[in-house]
N, C-alpha and C positions, 0 to 999 in steps of 0.2 A: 542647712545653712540658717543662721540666723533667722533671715530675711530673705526669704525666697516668694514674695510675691508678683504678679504679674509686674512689671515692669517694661519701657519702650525697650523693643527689641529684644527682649527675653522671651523663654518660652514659659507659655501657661505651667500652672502647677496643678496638680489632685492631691487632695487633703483625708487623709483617715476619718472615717464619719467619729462624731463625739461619740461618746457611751450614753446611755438615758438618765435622763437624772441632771445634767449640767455639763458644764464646760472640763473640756480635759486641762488635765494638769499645764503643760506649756500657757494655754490659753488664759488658763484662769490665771495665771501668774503673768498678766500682761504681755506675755512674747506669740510669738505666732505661734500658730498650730503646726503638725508635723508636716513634712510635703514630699512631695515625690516629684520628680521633674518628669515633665512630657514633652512632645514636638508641640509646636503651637501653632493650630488650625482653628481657627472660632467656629464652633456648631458642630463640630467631626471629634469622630469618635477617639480618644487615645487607649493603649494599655499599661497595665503594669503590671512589674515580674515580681510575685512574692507577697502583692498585697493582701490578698486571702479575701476579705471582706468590702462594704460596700467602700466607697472613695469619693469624695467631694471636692468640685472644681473651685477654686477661689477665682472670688468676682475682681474684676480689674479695677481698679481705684478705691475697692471699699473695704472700711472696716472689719471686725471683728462681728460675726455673727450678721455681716450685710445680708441683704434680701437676692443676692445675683449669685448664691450657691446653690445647686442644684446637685443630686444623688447621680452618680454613674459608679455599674455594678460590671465586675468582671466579666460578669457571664455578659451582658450585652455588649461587652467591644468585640471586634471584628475578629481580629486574628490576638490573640492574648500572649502568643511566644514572641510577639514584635514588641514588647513592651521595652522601655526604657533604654535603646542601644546608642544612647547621645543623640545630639543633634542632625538625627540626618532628615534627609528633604520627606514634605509629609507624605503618608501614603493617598495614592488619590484613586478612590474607589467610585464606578459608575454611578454611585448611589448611596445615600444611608441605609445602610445595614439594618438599622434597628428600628426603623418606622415604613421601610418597604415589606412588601411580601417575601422578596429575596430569604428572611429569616424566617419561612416558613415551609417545614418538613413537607409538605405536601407539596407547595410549590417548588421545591428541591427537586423528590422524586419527580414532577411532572416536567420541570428543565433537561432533567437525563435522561430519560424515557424520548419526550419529544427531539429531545437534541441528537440520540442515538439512530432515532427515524429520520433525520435528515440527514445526518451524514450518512445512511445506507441508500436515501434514494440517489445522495449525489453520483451513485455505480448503476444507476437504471440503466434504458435501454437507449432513451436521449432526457438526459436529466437536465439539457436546457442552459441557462446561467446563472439563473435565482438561487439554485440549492447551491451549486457550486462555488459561488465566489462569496456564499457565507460558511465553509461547510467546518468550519475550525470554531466560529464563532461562541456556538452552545456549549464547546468541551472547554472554550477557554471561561465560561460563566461558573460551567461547572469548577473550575478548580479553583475560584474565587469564591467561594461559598462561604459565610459563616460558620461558627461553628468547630474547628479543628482538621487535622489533618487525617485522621480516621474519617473522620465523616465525607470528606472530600476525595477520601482511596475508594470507598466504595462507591460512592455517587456516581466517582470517575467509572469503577469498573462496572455499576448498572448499565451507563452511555456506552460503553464500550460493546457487552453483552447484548444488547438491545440493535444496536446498529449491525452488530455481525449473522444477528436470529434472521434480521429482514434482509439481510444482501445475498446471506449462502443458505437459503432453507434448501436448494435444488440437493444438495448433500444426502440430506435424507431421502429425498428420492431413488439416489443413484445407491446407497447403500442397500434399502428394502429390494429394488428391484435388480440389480445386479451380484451387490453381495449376500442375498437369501437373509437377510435377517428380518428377523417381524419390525413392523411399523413401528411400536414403541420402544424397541433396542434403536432403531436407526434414527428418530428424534431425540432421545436421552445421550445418541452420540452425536449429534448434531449441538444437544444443547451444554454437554462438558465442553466441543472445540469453541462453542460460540465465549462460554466462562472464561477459556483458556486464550483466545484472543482478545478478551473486552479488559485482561487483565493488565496490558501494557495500557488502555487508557487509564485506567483505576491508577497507574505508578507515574502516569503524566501528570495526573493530577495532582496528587501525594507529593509529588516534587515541585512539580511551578506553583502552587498555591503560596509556597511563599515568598517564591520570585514576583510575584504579583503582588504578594502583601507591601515588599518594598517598596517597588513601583519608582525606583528610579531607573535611569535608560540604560546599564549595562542590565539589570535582573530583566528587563524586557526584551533585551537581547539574547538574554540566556534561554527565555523560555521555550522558543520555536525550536531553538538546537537542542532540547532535551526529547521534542515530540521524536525528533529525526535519529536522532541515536537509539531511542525506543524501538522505532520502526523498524532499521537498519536491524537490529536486532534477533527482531522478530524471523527475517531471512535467512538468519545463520543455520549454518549445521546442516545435515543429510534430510533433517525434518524438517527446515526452514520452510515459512509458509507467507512470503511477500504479494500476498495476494490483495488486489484494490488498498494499494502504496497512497495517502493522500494525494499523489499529485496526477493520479488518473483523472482527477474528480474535475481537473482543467482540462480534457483533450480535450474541448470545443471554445477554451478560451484562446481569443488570438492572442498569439507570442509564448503562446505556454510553453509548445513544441521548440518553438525555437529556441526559448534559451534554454532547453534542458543540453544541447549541443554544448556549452558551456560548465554549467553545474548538474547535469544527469536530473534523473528521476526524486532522488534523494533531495538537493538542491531543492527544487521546485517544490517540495514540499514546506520544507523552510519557509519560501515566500507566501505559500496557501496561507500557513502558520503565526506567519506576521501578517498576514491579511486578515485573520479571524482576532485576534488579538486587537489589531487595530477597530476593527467594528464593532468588537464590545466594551473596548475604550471611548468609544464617540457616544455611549449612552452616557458618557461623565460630563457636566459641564466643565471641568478644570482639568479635564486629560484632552480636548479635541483638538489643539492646536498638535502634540506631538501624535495622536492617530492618523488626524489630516495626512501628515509629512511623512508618516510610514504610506497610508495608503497610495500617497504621490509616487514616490521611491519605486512601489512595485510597478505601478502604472509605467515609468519612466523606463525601468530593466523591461520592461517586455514588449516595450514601443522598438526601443532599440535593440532587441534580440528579433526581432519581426522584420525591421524594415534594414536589418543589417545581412540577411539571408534570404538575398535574392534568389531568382530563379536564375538557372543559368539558359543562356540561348544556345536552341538545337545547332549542334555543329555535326563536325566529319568522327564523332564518338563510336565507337563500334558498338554496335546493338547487341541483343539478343531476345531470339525468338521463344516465347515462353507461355506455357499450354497447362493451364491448373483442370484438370480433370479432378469433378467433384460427382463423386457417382451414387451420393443418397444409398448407402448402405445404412440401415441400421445399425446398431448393438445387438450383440446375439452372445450369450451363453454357450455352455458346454451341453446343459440342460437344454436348453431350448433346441438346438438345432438336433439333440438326442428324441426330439417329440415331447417338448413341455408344453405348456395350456399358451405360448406365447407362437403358435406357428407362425403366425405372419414373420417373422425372424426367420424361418429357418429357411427361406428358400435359395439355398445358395448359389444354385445351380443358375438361378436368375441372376443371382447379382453379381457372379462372375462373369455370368455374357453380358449384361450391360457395360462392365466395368472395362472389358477387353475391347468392346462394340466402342467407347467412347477415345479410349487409345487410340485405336486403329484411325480415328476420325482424327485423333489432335496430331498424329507423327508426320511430319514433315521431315527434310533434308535439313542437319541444322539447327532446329527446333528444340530447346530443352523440355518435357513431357514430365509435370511432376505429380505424384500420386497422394494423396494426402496417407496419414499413419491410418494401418490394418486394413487396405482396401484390401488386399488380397487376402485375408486371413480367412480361415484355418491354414490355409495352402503356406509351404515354407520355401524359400529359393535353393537353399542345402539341402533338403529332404523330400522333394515332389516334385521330381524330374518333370510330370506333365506341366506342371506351373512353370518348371525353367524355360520348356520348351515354347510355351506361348510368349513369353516375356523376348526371346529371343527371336521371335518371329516379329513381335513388334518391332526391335529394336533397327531389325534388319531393313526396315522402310527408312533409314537415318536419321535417326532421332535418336536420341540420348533421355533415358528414363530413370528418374527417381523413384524410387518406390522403399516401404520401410518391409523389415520381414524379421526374424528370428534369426542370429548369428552364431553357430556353434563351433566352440575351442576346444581343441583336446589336445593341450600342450601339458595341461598335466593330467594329475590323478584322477580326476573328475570332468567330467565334461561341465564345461559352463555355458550358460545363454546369454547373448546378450541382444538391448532393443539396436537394432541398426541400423541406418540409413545407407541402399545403397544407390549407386550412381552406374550402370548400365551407359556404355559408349559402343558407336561401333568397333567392331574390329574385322582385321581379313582375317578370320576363321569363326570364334562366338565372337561374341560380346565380353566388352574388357571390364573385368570390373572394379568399385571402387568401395569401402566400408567407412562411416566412421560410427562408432558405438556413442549410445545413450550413457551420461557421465552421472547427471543428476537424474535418480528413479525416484516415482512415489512412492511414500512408504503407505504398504498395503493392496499397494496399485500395481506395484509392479517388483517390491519384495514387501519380506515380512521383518521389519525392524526385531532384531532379537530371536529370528526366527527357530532356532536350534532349541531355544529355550519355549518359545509358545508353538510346537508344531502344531495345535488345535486350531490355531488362528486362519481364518478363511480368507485368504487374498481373493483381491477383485482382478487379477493376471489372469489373461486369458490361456496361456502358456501353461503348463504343467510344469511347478517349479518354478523358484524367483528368478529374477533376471543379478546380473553380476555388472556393476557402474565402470566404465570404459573409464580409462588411466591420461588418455589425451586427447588434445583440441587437435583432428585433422580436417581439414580442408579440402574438397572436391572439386575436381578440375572439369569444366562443360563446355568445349568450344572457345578456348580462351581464357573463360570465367570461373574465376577461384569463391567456392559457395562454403560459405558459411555456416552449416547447419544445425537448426535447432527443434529436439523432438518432444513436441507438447508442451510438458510444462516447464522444460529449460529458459523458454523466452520468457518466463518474469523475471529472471536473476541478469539483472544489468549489467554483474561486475565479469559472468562469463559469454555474455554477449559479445562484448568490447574483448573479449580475447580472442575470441574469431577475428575480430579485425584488426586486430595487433598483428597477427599472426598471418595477415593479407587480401581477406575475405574482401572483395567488392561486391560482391551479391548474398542478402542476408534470408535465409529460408527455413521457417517453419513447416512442419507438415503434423497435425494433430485430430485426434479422432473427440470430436466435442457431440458426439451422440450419445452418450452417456444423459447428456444433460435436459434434451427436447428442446419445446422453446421456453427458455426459460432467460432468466438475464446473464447467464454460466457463458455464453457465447459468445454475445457482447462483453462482456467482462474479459473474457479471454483476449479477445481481439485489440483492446485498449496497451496492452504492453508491449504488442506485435509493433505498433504505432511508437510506441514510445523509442524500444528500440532501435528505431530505424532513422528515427529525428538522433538521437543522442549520439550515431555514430556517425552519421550524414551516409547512410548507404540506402538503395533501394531495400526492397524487402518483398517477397513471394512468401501467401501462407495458403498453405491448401489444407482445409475441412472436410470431414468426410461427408457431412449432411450439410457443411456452414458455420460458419461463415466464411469464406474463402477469399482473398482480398489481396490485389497489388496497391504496396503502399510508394511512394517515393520519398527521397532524404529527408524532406521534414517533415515527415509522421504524417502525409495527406491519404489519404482512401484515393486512388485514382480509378478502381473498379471492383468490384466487390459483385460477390452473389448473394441470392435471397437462400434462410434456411429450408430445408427437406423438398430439394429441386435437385436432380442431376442433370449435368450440364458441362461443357468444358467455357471454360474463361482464358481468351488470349491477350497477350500484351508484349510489345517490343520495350526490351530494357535497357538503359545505360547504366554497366556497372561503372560505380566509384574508385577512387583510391586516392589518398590521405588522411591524415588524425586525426580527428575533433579534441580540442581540450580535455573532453568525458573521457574521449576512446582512449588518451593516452596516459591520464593518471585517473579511472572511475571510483578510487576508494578517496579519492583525496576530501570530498564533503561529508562523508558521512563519518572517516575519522577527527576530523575538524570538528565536527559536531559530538564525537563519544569525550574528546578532548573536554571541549566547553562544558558538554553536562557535567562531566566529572568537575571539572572548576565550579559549578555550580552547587553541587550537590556538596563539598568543602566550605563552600561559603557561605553554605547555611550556617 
């Protein structure tokens, strides 16, 4: 334009620097210099697309050659792909880029490193409130980095890598010592899964770094729905690994539990999401008023998901009597109990009389008696008549006994195994029984992904042979009470939780062998989704551990009784089973596709 200088209400301009020597041609010829149009921010940084070389600010009211032009170089604007998209509102960054530390590589790596170690501790043992209600904060710094979108893919994925080394190292443990591999096979496989999950943060960042560059209110809305569709992600498939969901990182925040009953597990991350967002917007003086009103917003949904889910008072509700026999078995190998260097494992013969010793003590008339997973193992219910024999002796004092075991089909050409839970009632002659098969297995744990093709590969299945994934959701009938059952690692996938109770489940029951892990944070970690679970569907919840944690939860995700790790012991407790839908129970995919939705819009809108 002819005349494109500062003017009222116009936006500043950046001027092509002269060449050395004198005045460029436009200039020298009386007319202005060349310009570029920018947003206009006074003292903030602009870009521009195509300039190549340095660019000079033209000073507001002055001449040719005034004393108020100052040098700005591509390389030091912030994000350089946001350059010159018209007039949109400026971008408002916590900070100057260019005279903070923020532009310096070291202090980059030490924000993702340090930020990776807080959101790992936010899954400790009691991680308190501090870490957790900043625990998004560091990954949203990271993804506003200077610099480029490469640099903030891997920054993102060091946070990533770093936070997953400190939260799951127990992995390597359980690989060296149960899967027979040397110590540095079992951390180099610890440190590809750690790679292979720190990689959805590296693509969180890669993506909102420029939903942030924008920094007007839909790109800050889009950004939380892109962590959650990541996440969401992350869970799919037969290998899905939805393990420490951001929104565990709030079980001891009041209201958290309660409104996941509304918006699930999924949901509530969302809000962590916009909660971190917002806290490292308030490091901006010109962004605090819209952080304030976000952090208000969460504060306000979780007042009102808390004080809108009451407790209900005890009435004429049918009870039920409920007996968690937690009998401190070990982990024991094939090897070991064969006479490996690990004897203290092998004494079976002990830990089946404790384990029987502790039944006999929980079985009442009435009473449901549940076993946590592989108490009874080696022994099989199909295959070890003496093991049938005891189980039905207990049974016959009236009590009704869960227990897990080995389930074999010979409907076809091969026999198949599958992990089972089953459900022991009385009856007038045995024991009547009930099955329902393990749907989601671990791969490795309990088969061999691709197995036909790697038969070298060493599962950690105590079973000879992989197990075979159960085809449907059935449900177990105990005195009334239709159970819900979930074996191990089923209870982190929230979408097949909520189908147990679509399907009628009033009482929701894990049973898991967490002895693999010691004491380590594998335990507690585990226990957090059992929790969430049971808030999300409004049902009670029974989890029985084999060493612990073993725990009655109620509808909104509260501990009512719990035991300490590597204690046998039996835990009782009367329960009211539930029945109705929570919003979660009845559509559970509805937030997290809402969210693959928006990212995808977002990710277009770049």
């Amino acid at each position: 334009e002819p005349a494109c200088g500062n003017r009222p209400g116009r936006p500043g301009v950046l001027e092509r620097g002269r060449p050395a020597g004198g005045l460029g041609g436009a200039e020298a010829a009386g007319g202005r210099p060349p310009c570029v149009r920018v947003a206009a921010d006074a003292g903030r940084s602009g870009d521009a697309e195509g300039t190549g070389g340095a660019l000079r600010r033209s000073g507001c009211g002055r001449g040719r050659g005034g004393a108020a032009r100052q040098t700005v170089r591509t390389r030091d604007l912030d994000h350089p792909e946001q350059l010159n998209e018209g007039s949109k509102t400026p971008r408002r960054f916590p900070w100057d880029a260019r005279t903070s530390p923020f532009r310096s590589l070291w202090f980059q790596l030490a924000l993702s490193t340090g930020g990776g170690v807080w959101w790992a501790f936010c899954f400790d043992q009691r991680p308190g409130l501090l870490f957790p209600l900043a625990a998004a904060a560091p990954l949203f710094a990271v993804a506003a980095v200077p610099g480029g979108s490469w640099r903030r893919l891997w920054l993102g994925w060091l946070h990533g890598a770093v936070a997953w080394l400190v939260a799951i190292p127990w992995i390597a443990g359980t690989l060296e010592i149960y899967g027979g591999l040397p110590g540095v096979v079992s951390a180099l496989l610890l440190g590809l899964l750690a790679l292979y999950l720190g990689l959805y943060h590296g693509l969180f960042c890669w993506l909102a770094g420029r939903l942030l560059a924008r920094g007007d209110v839909l790109s800050l809305l889009l950004a939380p729905a892109v962590w959650v569709a990541l996440e969401w992600v992350r869970g799919l498939g037969p290998s899905g690994f939805p393990w420490n969901l951001l929104a565990y990182a709030w079980v001891d925040v009041p209201g958290a539990l309660d409104v996941t009953r509304w918006i699930g597990s999924h949901g509530l991350s969302f809000l962590i999401a916009a909660t971190g967002l917002a806290l490292f917007r308030l490091a901006g003086r010109e962004s605090r008023r819209g952080a304030l009103t976000a952090l208000a917003a969460v504060a306000v949904i979780l007042l009102i998901a808390r004080w809108t889910n009451l407790d209900r008072r005890p009435g004429d509700e049918r009870r039920l009597d409920v007996a968690v026999v937690q009998p401190n078995i070990h982990m024991a190998t094939a090897a070991m109990v064969d006479g490996g260097p690990d004897e203290q494992f092998a004494d079976l013969a002990s830990n089946y009389e404790r384990l029987f010793a502790l039944s006999r003590e929980a079985c009442e008339p009435g009473r449901l008696v549940v076993w946590p997973e592989s108490a009874g193992w080696p022994y099989q219910l199909e295959r070890d008549g003496a093991f049938a024999a005891d189980l039905e002796e207990v049974v016959a004092g009236g009590c009704s006994l869960l227990l897990n075991s080995a389930r074999w089909d010979r409907s076809r050409d091969e026999d198949r195994a599958f992990n089972a839970a089953y459900l022991l009632t009385p009856g007038p002659g045995r024991a009547q029984r009930q099955a329902y098969d393990k749907m989601h297995l671990v791969p490795f744990g309990e088969y061999v992904p691709l197995g036909r093709l790697l038969p070298a590969v060493r599962q950690l299945a105590r079973q000879a042979g992989g197990f075979s994934p159960g085809d449907e959701v059935r449900l177990l009938d105990a005195d009334g009470a239709r159970l819900g059952v979930s074996i191990c690692f089923e209870i982190v996938f929230p979408e097949q939780v909520a189908a147990r109770v679509r399907r009628g489940a009033d009482l929701l029951v894990t049973i898991t062998n967490d002895s693999w892990y010691g004491r380590t944070w594998a335990p507690h970690q585990h226990l957090r989704p059992a929790r969430f679970r049971a808030a999300e569907n409004g049902r009670p919840l029974v989890r029985a551990a084999i060493t612990g944690i073993s725990a009655v939860i109620d509808r909104r995700g509260r501990v009512l009784a719990d035991t300490p790790i590597d204690e046998a012991m039996v835990m009782k407790a009367r329960i009211v089973p539930l029945s109705g839908l929570t919003p979660f129970a009845r559509a559970p995919l509805l937030v997290p596709l809402l969210c693959v939705v928006l990212a995808g819009f977002a990710i277009l809108r770049r």
